[in-house]
N, CA, C and O of each residue as an XYZ file, in Angstrom:
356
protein
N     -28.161      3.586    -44.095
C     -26.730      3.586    -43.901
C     -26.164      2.181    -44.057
O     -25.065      2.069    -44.601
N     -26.846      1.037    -43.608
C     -26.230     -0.176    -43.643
C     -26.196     -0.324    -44.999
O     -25.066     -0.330    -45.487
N     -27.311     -0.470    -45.894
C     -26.733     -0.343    -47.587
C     -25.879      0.493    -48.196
O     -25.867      0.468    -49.427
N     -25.076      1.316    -47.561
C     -24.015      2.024    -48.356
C     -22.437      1.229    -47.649
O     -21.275      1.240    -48.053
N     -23.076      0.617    -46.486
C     -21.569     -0.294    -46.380
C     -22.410     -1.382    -46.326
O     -22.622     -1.820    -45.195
N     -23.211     -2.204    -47.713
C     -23.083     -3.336    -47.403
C     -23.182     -4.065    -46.855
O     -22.835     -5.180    -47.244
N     -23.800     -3.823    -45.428
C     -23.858     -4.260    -43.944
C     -25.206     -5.081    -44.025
O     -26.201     -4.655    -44.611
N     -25.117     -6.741    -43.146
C     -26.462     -6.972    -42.968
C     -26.253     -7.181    -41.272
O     -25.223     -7.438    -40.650
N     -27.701     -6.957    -40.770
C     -28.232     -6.863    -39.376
C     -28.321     -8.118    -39.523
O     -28.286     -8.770    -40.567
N     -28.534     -8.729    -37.615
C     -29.773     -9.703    -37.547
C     -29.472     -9.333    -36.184
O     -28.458     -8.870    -35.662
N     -31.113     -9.794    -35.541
C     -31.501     -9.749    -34.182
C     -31.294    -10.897    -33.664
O     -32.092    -11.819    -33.838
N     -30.136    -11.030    -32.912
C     -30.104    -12.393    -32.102
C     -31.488    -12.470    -31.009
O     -31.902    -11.379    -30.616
N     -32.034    -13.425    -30.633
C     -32.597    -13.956    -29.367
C     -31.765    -13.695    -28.332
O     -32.190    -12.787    -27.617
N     -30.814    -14.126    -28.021
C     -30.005    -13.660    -27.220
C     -28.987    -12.566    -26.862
O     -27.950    -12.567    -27.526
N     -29.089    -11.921    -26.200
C     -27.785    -11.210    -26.156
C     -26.390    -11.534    -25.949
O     -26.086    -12.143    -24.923
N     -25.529    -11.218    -26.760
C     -24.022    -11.032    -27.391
C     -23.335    -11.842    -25.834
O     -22.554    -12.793    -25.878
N     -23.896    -11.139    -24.415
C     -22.645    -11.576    -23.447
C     -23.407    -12.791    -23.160
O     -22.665    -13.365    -22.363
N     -24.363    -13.484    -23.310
C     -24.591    -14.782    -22.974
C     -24.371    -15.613    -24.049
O     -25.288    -16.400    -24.281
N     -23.346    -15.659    -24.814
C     -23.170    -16.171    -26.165
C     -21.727    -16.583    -26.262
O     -21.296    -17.643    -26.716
N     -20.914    -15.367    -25.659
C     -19.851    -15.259    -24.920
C     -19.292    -15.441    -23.757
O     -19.625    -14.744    -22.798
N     -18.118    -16.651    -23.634
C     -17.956    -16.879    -21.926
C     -16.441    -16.312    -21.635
O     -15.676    -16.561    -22.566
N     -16.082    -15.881    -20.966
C     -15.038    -15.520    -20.184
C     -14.495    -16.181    -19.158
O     -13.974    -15.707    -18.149
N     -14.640    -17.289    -19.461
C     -14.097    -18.407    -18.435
C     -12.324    -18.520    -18.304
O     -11.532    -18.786    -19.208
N     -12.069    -18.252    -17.026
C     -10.453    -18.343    -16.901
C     -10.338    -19.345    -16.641
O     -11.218    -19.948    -16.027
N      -9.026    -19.985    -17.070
C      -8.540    -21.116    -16.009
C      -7.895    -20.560    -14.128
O      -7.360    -19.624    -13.533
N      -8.486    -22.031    -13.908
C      -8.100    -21.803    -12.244
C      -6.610    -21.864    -12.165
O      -5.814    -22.423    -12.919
N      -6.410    -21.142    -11.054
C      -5.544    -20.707     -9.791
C      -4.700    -21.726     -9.170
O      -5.028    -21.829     -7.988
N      -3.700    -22.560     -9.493
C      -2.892    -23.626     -8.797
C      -3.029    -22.776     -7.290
O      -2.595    -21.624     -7.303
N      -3.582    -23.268     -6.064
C      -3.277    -22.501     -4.787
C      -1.845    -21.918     -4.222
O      -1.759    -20.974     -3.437
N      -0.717    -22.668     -4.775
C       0.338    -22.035     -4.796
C       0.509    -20.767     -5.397
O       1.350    -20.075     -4.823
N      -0.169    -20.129     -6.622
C      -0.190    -19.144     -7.510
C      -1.375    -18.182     -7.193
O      -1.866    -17.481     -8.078
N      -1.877    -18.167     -5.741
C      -3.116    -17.292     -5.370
C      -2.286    -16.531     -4.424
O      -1.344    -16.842     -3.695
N      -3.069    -15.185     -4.713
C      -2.451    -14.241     -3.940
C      -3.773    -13.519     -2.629
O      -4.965    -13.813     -2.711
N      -3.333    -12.796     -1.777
C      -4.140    -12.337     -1.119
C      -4.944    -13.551     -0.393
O      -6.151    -13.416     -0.195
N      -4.296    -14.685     -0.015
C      -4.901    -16.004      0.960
C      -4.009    -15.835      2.675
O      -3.050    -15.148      3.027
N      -4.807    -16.733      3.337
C      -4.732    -17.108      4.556
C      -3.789    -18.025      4.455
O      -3.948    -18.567      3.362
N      -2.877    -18.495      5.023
C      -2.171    -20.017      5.174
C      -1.617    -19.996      6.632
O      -1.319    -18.997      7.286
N      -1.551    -21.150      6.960
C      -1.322    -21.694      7.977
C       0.270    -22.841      7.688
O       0.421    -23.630      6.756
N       1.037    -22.613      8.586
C       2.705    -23.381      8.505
C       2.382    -23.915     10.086
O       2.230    -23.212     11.086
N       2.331    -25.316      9.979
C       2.331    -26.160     11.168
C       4.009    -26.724     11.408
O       4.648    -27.044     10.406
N       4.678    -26.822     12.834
C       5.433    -27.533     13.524
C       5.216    -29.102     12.912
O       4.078    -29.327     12.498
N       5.990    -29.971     12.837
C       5.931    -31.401     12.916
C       6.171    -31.820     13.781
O       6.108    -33.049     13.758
N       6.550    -31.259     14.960
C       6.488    -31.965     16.550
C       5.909    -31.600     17.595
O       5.934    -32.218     18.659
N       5.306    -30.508     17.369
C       4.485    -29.900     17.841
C       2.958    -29.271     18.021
O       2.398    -29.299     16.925
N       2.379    -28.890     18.726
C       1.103    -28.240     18.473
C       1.455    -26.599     17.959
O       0.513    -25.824     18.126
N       2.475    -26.122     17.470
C       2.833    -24.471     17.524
C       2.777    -24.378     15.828
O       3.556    -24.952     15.067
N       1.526    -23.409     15.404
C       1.355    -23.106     14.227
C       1.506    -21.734     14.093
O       1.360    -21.050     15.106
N       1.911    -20.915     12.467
C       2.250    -20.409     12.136
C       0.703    -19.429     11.327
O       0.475    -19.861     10.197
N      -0.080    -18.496     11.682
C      -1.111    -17.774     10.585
C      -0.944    -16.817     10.266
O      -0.717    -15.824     10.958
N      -1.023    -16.910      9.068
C      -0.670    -15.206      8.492
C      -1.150    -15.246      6.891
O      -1.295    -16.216      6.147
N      -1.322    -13.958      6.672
C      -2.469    -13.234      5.338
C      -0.791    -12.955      4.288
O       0.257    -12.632      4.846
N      -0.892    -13.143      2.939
C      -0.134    -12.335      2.615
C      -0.626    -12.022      0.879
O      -1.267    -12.757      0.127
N      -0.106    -10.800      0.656
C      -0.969    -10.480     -0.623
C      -0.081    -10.578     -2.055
O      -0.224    -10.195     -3.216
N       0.877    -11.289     -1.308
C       2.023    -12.076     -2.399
C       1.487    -13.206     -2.805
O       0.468    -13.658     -2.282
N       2.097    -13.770     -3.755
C       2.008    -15.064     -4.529
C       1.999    -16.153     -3.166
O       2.837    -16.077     -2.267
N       1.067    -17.007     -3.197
C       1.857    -17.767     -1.688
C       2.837    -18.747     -2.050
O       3.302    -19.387     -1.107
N       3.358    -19.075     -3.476
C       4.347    -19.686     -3.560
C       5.539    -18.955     -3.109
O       6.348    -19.610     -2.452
N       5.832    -17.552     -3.370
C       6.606    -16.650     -3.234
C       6.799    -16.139     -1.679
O       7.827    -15.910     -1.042
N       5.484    -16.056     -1.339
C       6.031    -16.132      0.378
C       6.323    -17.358      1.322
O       6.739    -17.289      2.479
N       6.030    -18.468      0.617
C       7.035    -19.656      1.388
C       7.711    -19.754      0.858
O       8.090    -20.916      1.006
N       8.632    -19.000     -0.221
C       9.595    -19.517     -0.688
C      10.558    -18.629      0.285
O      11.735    -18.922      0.496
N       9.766    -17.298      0.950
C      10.782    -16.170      1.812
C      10.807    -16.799      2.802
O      11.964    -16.820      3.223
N       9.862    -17.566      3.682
C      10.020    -18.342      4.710
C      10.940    -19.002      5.075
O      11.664    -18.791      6.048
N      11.006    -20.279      3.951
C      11.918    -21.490      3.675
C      13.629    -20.226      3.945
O      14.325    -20.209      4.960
N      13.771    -19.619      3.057
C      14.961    -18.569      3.026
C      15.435    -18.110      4.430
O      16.624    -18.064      4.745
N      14.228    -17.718      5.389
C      14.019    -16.876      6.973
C      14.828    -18.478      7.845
O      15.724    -18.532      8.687
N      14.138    -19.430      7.268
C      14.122    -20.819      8.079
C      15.711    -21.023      7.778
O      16.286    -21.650      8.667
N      16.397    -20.671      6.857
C      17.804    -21.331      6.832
C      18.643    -20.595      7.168
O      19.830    -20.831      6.942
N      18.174    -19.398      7.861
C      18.918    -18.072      7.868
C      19.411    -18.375      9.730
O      18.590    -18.420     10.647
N      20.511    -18.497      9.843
C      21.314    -18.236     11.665
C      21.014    -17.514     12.105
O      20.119    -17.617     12.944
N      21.521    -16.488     11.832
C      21.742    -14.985     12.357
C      20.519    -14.006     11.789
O      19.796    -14.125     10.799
N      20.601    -12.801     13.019
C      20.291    -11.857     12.191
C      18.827    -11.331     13.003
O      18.963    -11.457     14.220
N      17.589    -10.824     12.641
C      16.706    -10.901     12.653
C      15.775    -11.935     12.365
O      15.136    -11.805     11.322
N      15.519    -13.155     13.228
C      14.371    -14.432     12.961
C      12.805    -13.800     13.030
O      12.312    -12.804     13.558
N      12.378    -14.726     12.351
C      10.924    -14.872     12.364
C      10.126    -15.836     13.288
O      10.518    -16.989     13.470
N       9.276    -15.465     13.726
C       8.855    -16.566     14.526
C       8.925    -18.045     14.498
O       8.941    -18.956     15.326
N       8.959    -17.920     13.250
C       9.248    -19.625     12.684
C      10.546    -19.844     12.761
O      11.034    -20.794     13.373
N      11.247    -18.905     12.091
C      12.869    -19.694     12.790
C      12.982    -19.608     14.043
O      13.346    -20.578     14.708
N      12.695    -18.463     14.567
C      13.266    -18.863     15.989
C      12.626    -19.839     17.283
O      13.059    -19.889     18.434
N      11.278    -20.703     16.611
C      11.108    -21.687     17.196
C      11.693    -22.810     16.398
O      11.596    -23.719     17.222
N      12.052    -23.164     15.694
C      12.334    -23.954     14.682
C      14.139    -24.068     15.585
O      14.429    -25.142     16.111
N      14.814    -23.282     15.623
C      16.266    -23.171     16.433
C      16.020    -22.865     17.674
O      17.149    -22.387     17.784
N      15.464    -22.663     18.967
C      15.071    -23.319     20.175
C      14.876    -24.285     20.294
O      15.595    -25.027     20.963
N      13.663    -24.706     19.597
C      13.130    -26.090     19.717
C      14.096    -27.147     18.625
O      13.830    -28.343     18.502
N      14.693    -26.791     18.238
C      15.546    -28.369     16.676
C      14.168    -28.492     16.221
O      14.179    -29.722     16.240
N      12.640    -28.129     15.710
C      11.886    -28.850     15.283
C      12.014    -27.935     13.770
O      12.711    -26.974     13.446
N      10.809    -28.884     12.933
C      10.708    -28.788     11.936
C       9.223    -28.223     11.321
O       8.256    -28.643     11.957
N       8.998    -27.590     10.506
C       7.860    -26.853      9.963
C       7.428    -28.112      8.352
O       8.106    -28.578      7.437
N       6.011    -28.210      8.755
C       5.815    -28.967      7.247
C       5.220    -28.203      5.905
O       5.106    -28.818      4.845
């Protein structure tokens, strides 16, 4: 069959997927999803832990949003952040 298309074989030594790499580029940690992070006080010992399976740029960016927000329903972080006047780094 290979002489009716012309076809030539050869037997690599190796096999095809060690020949081939699939190497991604890395993950800026801002652009990882499904991580742990931690939001520390700057005047304080009162930290912030939580999992989220969003972008974690994207969920401190909802934070930062929660943090400038008055009213309404706060998050733990704002509403120590406006008790206390402190600041989150």
């Amino acid at each position: 069959m290979a002489e009716k298309f012309n076809l030539q074989l050869n037997y690599p030594k190796k096999k095809l997927n060690a020949c081939i790499t699939t190497a991604k580029d890395k993950l800026a940690n801002m652009s990882k999803c499904d991580v742990v992070y931690k939001i520390s006080c700057r005047y304080c010992d009162a930290m912030y832990i939580n999992q989220t399976k969003k972008q974690l740029q994207t969920r401190i960016q909802e934070h930062l949003k929660d943090i400038n927000q008055r009213s309404g329903c706060l998050s733990i972080i704002s509403d120590h952040r406006l008790t206390n006047k402190h600041e989150f780094k």
